[in-house]
ZAKOL-370226 format. One record per residue (C-alpha): y, x, z; residue in three letters. Coordinates in pm, 1 decimal, padded with zeros to 6 digits. Each point is the difference from the previous one (the first is absolute). Example, Ala and Ser with C-alpha at 12.3 -4.5 7.8 and 13.67 -1.06 7.14 Angstrom:
// ZAKOL-370226
NODE_py_px_pz_aa
NODE_-00450.0_01230.0_00780.0_ALA
NODE_00344.0_00137.0_-00066.0_SER
//
This chain:
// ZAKOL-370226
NODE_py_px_pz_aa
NODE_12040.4_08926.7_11441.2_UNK
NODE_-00064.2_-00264.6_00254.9_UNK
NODE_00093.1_-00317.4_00061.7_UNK
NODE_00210.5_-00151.2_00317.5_UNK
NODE_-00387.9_-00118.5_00109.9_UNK
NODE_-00090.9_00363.8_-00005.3_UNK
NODE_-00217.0_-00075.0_-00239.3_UNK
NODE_00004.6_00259.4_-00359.9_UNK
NODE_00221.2_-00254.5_-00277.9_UNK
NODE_-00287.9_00012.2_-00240.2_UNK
NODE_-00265.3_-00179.0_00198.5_UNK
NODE_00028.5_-00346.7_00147.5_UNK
NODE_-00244.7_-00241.2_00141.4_UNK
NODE_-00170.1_-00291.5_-00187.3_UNK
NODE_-00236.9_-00230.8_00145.4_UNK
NODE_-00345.9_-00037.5_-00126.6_UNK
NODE_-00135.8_-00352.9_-00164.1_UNK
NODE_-00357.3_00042.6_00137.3_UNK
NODE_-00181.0_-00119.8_00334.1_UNK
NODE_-00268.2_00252.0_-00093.9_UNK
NODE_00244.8_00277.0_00027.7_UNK
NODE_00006.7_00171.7_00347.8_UNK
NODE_00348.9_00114.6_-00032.4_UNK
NODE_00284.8_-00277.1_-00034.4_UNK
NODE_00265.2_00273.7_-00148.0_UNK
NODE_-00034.3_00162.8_-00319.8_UNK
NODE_00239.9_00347.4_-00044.9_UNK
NODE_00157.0_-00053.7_-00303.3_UNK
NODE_00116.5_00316.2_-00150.8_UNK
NODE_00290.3_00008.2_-00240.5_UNK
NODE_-00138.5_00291.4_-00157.1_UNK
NODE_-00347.0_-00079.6_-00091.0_UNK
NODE_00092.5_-00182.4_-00366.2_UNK
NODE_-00228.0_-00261.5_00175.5_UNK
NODE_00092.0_-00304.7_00156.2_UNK
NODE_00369.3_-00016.0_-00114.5_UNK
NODE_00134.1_00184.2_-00301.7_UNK
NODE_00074.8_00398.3_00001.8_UNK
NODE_00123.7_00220.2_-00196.7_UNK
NODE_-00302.7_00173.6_-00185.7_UNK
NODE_00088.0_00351.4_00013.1_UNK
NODE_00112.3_-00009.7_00386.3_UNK
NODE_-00328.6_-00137.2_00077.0_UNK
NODE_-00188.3_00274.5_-00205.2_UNK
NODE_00255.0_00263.8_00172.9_UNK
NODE_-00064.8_-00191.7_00309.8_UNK
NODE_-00376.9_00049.7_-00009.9_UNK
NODE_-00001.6_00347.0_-00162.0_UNK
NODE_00178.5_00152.6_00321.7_UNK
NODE_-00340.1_-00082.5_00209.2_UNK
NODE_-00210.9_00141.0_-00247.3_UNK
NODE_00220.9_00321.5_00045.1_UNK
NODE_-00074.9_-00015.4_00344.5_UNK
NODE_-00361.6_-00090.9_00022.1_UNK
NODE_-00062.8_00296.8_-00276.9_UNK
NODE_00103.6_00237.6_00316.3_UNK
NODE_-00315.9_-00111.8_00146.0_UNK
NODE_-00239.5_00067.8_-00265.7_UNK
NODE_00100.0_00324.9_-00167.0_UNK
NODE_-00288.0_00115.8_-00204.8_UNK
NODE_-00220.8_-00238.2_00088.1_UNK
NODE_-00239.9_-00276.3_-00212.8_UNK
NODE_00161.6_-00320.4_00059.0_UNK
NODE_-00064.2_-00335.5_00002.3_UNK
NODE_00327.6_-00233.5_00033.1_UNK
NODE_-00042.2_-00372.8_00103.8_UNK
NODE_00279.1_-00201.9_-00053.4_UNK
NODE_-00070.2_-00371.0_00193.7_UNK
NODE_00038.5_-00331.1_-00167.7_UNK
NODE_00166.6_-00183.5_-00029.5_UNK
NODE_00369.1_00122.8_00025.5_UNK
NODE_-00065.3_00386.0_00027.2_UNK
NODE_-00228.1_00009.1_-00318.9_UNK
NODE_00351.8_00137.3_-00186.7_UNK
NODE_00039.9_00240.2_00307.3_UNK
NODE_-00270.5_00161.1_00006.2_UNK
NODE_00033.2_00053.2_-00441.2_UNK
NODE_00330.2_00156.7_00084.3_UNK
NODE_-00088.8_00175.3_00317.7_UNK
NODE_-00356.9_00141.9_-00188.0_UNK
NODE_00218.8_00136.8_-00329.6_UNK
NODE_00146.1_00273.7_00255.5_UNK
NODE_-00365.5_00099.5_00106.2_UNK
NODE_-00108.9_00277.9_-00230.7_UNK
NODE_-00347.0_-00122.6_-00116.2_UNK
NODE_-00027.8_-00286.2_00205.5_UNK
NODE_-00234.4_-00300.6_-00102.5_UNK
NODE_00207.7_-00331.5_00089.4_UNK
NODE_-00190.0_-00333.0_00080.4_UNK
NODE_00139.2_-00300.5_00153.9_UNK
NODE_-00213.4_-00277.9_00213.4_UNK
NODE_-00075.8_-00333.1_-00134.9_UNK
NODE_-00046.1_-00388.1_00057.1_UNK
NODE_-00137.6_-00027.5_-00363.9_UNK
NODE_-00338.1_-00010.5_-00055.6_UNK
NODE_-00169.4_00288.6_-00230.8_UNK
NODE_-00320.2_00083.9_-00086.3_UNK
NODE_-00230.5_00084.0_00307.3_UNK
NODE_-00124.1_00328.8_-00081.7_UNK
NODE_00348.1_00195.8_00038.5_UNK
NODE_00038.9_-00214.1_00322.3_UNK
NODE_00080.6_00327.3_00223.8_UNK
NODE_00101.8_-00207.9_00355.1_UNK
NODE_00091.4_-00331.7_00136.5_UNK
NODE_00209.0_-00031.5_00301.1_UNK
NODE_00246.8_-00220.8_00176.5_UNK
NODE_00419.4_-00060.0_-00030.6_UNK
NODE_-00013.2_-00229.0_00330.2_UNK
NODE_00365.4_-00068.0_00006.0_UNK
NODE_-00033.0_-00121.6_-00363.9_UNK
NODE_00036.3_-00348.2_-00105.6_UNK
NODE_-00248.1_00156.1_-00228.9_UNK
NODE_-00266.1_00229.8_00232.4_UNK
NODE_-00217.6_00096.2_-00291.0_UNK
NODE_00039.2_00347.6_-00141.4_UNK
NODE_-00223.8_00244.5_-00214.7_UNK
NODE_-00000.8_00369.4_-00191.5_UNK
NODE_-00172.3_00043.8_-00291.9_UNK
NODE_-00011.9_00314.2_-00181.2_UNK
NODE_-00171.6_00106.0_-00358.7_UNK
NODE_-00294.7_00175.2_00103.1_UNK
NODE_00107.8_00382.5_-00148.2_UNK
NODE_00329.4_-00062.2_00207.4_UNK
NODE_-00206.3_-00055.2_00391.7_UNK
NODE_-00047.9_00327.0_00099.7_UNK
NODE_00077.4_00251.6_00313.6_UNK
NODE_00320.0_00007.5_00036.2_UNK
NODE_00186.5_00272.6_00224.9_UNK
NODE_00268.8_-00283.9_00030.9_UNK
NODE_00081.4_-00352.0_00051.7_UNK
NODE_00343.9_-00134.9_-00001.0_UNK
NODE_00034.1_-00361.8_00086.2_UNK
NODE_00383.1_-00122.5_-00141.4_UNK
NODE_00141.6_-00297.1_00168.2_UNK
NODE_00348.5_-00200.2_-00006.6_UNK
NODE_-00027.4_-00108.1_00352.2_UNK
NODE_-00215.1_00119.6_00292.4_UNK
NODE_00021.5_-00205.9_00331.6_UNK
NODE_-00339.6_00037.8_00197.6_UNK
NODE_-00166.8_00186.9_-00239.7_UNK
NODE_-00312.5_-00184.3_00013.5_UNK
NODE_-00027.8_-00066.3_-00407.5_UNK
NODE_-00053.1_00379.2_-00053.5_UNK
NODE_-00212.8_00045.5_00301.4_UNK
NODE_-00226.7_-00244.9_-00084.4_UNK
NODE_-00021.1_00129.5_-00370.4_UNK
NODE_-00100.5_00371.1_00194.7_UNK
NODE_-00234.1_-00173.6_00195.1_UNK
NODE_-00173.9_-00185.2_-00268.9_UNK
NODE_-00002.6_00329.4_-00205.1_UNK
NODE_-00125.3_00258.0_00247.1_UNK
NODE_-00327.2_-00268.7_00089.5_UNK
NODE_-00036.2_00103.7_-00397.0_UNK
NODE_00022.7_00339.5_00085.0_UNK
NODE_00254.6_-00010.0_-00269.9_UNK
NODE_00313.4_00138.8_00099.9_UNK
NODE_00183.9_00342.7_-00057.9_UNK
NODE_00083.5_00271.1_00266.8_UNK
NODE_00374.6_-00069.7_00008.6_UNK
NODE_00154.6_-00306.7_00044.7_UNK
NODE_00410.8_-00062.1_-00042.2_UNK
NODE_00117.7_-00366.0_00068.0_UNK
NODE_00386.9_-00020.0_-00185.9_UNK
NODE_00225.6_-00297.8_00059.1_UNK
NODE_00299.0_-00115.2_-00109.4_UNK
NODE_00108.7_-00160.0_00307.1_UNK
NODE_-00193.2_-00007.2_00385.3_UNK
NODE_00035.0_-00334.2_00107.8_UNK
NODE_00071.5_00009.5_00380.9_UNK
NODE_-00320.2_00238.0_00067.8_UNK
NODE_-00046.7_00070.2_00374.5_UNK
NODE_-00198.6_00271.9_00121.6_UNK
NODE_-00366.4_-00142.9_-00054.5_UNK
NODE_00075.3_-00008.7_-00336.3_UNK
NODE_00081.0_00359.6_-00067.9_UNK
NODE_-00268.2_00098.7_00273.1_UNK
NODE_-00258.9_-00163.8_-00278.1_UNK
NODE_00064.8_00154.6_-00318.6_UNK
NODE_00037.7_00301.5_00265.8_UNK
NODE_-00436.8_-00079.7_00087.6_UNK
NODE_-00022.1_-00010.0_-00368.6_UNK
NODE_00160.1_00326.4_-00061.3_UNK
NODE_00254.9_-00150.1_-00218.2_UNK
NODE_00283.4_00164.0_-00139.5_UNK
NODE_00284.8_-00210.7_00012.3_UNK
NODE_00302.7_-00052.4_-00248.0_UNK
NODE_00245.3_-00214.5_00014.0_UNK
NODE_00342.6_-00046.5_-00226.7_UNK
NODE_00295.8_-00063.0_00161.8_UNK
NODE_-00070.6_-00421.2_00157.9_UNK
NODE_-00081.3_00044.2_00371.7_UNK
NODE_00031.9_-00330.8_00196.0_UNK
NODE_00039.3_00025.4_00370.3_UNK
NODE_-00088.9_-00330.9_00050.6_UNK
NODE_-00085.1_-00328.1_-00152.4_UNK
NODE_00190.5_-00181.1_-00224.1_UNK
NODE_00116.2_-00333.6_00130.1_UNK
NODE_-00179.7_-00307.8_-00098.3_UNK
NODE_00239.4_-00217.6_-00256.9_UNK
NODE_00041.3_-00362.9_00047.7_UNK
NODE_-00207.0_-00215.7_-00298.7_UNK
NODE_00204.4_-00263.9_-00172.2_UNK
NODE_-00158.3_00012.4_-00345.6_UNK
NODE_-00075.1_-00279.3_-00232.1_UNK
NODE_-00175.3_-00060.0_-00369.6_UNK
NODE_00196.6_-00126.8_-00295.9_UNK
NODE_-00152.6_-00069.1_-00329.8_UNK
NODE_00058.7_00173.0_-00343.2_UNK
NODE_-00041.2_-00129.0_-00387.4_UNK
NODE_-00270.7_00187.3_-00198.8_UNK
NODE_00128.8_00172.8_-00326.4_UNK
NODE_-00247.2_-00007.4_-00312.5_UNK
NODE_00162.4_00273.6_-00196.9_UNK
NODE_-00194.6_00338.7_00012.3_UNK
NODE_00066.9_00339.3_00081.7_UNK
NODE_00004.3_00279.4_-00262.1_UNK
NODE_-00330.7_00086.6_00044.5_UNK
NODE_-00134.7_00412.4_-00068.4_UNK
NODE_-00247.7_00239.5_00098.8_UNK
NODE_00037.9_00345.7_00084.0_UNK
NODE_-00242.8_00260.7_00086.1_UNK
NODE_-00004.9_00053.0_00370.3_UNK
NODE_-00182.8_00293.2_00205.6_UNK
NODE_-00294.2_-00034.6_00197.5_UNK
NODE_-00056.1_-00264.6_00272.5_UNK
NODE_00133.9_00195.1_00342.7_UNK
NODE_-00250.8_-00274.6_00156.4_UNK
NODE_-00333.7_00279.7_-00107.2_UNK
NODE_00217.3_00298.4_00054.1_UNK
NODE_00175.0_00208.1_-00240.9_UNK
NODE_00220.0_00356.3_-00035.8_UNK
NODE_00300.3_-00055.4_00158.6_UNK
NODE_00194.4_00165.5_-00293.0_UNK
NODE_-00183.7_-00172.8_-00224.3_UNK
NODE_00069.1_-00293.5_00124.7_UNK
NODE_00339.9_00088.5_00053.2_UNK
NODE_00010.5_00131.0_-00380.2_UNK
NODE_-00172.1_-00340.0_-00114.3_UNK
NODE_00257.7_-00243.7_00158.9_UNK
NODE_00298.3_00227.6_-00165.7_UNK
NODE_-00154.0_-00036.5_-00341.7_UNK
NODE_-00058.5_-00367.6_00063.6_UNK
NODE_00409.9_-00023.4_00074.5_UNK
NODE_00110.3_00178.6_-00310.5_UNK
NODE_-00203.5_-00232.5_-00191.7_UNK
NODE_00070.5_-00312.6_00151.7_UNK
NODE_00377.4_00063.2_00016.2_UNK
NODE_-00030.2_00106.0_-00401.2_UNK
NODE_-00166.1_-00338.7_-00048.4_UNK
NODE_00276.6_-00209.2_00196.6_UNK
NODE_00250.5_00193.1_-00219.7_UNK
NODE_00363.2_00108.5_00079.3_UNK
NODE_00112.5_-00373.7_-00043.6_UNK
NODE_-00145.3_-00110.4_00270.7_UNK
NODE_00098.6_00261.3_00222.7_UNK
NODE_00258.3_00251.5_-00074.6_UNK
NODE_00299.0_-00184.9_00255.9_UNK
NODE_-00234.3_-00268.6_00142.3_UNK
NODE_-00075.0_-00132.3_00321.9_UNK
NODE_-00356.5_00057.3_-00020.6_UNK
NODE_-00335.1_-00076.6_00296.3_UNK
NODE_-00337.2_00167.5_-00075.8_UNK
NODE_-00222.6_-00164.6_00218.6_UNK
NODE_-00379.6_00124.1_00129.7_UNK
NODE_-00274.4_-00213.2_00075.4_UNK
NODE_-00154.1_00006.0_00328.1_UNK
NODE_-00181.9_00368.2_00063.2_UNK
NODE_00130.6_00108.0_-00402.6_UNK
NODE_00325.3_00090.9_00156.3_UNK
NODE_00084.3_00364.7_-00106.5_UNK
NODE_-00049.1_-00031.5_-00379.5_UNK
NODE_00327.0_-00220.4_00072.3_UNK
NODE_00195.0_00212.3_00175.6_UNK
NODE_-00052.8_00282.7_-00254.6_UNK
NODE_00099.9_-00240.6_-00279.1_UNK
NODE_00288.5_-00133.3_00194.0_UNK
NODE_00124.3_00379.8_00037.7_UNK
NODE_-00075.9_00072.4_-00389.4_UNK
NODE_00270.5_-00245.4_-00081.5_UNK
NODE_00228.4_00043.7_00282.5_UNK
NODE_00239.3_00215.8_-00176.0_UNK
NODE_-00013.9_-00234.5_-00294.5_UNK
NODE_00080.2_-00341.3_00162.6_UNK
NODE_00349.6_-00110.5_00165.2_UNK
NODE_-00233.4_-00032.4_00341.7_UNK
NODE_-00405.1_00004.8_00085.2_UNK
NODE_-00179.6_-00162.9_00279.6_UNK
NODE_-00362.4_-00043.1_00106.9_UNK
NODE_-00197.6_-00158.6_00211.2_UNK
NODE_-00376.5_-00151.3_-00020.8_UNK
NODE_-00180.6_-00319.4_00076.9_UNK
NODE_-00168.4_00015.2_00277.8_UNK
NODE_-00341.4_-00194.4_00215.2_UNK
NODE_00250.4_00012.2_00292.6_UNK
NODE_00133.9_-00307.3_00132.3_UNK
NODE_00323.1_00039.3_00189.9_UNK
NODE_00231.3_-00299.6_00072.4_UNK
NODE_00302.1_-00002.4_-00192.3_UNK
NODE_00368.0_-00138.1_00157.5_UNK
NODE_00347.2_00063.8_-00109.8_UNK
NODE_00136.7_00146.8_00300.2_UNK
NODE_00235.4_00335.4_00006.8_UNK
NODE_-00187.1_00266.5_00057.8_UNK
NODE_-00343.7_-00162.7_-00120.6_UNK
NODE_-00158.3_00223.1_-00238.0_UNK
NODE_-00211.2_-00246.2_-00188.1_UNK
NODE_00208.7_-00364.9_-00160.7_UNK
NODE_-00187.4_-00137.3_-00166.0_UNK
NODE_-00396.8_-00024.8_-00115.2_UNK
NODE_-00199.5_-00123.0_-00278.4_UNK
NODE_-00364.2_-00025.5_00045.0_UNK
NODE_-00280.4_-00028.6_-00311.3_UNK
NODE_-00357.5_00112.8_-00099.3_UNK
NODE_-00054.2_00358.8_-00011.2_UNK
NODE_-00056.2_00194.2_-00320.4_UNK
NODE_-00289.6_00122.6_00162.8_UNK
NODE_-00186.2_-00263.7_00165.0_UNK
NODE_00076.0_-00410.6_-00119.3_UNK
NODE_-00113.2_-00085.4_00335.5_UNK
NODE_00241.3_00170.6_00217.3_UNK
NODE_00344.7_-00024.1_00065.9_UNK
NODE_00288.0_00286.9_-00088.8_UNK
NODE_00361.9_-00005.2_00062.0_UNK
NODE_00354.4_00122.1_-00174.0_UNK
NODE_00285.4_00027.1_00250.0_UNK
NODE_00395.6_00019.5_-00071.5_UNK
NODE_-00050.4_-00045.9_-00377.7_UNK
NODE_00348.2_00080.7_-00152.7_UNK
NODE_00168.5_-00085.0_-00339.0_UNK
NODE_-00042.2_00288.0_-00253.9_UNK
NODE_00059.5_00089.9_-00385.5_UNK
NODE_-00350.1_00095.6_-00006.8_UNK
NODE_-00324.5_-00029.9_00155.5_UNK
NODE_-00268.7_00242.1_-00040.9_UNK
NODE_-00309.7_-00054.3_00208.8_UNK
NODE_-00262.7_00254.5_00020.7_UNK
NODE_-00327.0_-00084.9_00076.7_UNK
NODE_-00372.9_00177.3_-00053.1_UNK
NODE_-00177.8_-00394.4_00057.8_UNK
NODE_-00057.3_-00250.5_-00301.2_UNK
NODE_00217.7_-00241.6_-00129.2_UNK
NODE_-00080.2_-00400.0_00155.5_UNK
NODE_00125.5_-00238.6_00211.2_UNK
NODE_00161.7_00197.9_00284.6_UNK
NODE_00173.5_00178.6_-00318.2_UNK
NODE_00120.7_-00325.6_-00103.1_UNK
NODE_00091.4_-00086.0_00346.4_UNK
NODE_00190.1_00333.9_00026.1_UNK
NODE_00217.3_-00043.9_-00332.0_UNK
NODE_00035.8_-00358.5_00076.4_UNK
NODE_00180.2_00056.6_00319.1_UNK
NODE_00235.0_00280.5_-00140.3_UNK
NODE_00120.4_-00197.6_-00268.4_UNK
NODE_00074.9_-00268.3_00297.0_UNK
NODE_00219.6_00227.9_00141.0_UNK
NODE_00226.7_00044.0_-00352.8_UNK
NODE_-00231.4_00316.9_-00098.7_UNK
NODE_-00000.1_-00043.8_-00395.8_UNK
NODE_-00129.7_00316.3_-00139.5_UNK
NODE_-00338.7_00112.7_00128.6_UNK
NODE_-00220.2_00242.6_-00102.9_UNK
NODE_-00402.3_-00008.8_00148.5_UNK
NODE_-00149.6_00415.4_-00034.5_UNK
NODE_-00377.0_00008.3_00102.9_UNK
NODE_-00121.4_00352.5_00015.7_UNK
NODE_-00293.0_-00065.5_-00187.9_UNK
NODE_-00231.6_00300.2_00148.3_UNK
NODE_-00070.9_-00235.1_00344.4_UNK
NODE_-00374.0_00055.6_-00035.2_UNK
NODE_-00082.4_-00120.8_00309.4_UNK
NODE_00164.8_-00364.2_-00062.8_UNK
NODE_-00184.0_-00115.0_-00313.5_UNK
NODE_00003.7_-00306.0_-00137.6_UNK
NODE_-00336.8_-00034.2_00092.7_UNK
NODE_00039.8_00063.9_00357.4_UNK
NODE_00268.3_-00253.2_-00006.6_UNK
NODE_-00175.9_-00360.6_00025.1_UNK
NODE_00014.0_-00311.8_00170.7_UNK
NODE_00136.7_00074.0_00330.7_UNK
NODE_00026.2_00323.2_-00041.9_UNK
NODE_00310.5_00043.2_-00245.9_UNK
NODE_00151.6_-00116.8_-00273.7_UNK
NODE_-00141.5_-00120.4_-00306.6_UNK
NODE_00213.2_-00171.1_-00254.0_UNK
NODE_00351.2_-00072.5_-00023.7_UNK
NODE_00115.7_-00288.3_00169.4_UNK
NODE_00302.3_-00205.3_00153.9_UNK
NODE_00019.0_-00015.6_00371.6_UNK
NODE_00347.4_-00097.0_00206.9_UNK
NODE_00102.3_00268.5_00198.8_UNK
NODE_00149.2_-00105.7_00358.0_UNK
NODE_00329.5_00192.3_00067.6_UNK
NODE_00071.6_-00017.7_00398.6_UNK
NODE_00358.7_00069.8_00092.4_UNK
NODE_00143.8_00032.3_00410.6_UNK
//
């Protein structure tokens, strides 16, 4: 359905916090369990449909799926499951150890440009196919750049499919690109015909009390980091057994005719969804969404997408900023995260009790092998717990 704007009723436009980013709007997709909470299982659906659709393109065929971070690194999961065989990796901003370093290259609309793929060395291999999975395609340049930076490798597969959930106003020279590349494209059912129109800015900061109570902390064997590559079904396989465990942990009580969020971290998105699903037929109502590095200005204005923001430290990085929007009021919490606990967890919990969250529950899949504690030092990630006010920002 669309709206009287034209426009389909489950995107909107949100403008973007960042003079480095080269775009002011940001599409904000209803859908996506990212930026503003979704229903778990309609997200999974959602993203399931354009791995249906891609698989038409790579019948029989070795392939490698690439699902982009940070918002499509649950699409591409969902999207790879309906590949038979299909190896899924998503891109990065984290930092991992050099020698799987497979490719740098450049998101240059991005209030952060810096992306890489890194793959476990048995995994980096010929591949008859590539499929890139993104949420949002509008000149096309982030996946052309990542082909360009992989054929001067000479490390690229025969085929190439590009699948979208949404083309963002595309004119010609875009499709007459991935056309030079020889690019398959697939795209769900989001086709803008043109731009979004900028929205006026009238948002504003507000402080918020910290809470010193902490969440009910647990562990729960995860599957392999998607950041080095992994089987799609295994991966796929992992995240359900993580669910059933974690939702056996929480226990009926806190669930069974609840209002209940399970909320990702940054790129650790889809491990979230799945659990959100796993206890969507047990809870009253389910709803997920993830933090996120994007800023976006928040306003309370109808039709806004995004009300109201908190920022903190990431759970990844101490030194760099991450941000929650439209935090709601729930029964229970469950966040779902594969970085260590510290002071953007603190941060995190603090700010969701603020908001009249009592009941919180902190899962770490504790197979993130790639964020050690070691790797996590000053500067680079968190270290010890720690108490640090969270800044809510409401329009």
């Amino acid at each position: 359905m669309t709206k009287d704007n034209g426009f389909p009723e489950f995107l909107s436009a949100a403008l973007r916090d960042s003079p480095q980013a080269k775009r002011p709007v940001l599409i904000c997709n209803k859908l996506l369990a990212k930026h503003v909470p979704s229903s778990p299982r309609a997200a999974l659906d959602y993203f399931r449909r354009l791995g249906v659709l891609a698989a038409k393109t790579c019948r029989g065929e070795k392939v490698l799926v690439v699902g982009f971070a940070e918002t499509a690194t649950a699409v591409g999961a969902a999207a790879a499951a309906e590949i038979p065989g299909a190896v899924y990796c998503h891109t990065t901003r984290e930092l991992l150890p050099r020698d799987r370093l497979v490719v740098e290259f450049l998101e240059e609309h991005s209030h952060a440009v810096n992306q890489a793929l890194y793959l476990r060395p048995e995994l980096w291999r010929r591949y008859d196919r590539i499929v890139f999975v993104e949420d949002e395609i509008t000149t096309g340049k982030t996946i052309l750049n990542f082909l360009r930076a992989l054929r001067e490798k000479e490390e690229i597969a025969q085929g190439v499919t590009v699948a979208t959930l949404v083309f963002n106003a595309c004119d010609e020279s875009v499709f007459s690109a991935f056309n030079a590349q020889s690019c398959s494209l697939t795209r769900l059912d989001g086709f803008l015909s043109k731009p979004m129109p900028i929205p006026v800015s009238t948002g504003s900061p507000e402080p918020a009390p910290l809470s010193p109570e902490p969440p009910l902390n647990f562990s729960v064997l995860g599957p392999p980091d998607p950041r080095l590559g992994v089987g799609a079904e295994e991966y796929r396989a992992g995240c359900a057994a993580l669910a059933r465990e974690a939702a056996a942990r929480i226990g009926g009580d806190d669930l069974r005719g609840k209002r209940v969020l399970v909320l990702g971290t940054e790129e650790c998105m889809y491990p979230a969804l799945v659990l959100g699903a796993e206890i969507e037929g047990i809870a009253a109502s389910v709803r997920s969404h993830s933090t996120t590095r994007t800023p976006i200005v928040p306003q309370d204005s109808e039709g806004y997408p995004i009300q109201t923001r908190y920022s903190f430290p990431s759970l990844y990085d101490r030194g760099r900023t991450t941000y929650l929007y439209n935090v709601g009021i729930y029964d229970t919490v469950v966040i779902v995260t594969d970085a260590l606990t510290g002071p953007g967890a603190d941060s995190l919990v603090a700010l969701l009790r603020a908001r009249g969250n009592k009941k919180i529950y902190f899962v770490r899949a504790a197979n993130a092998e790639t964020l050690s504690e070691e790797a996590l030092i000053d500067g680079e990630g968190p270290k010890a717990p720690g108490a640090w006010g969270g800044a809510p920002q409401r329009g």
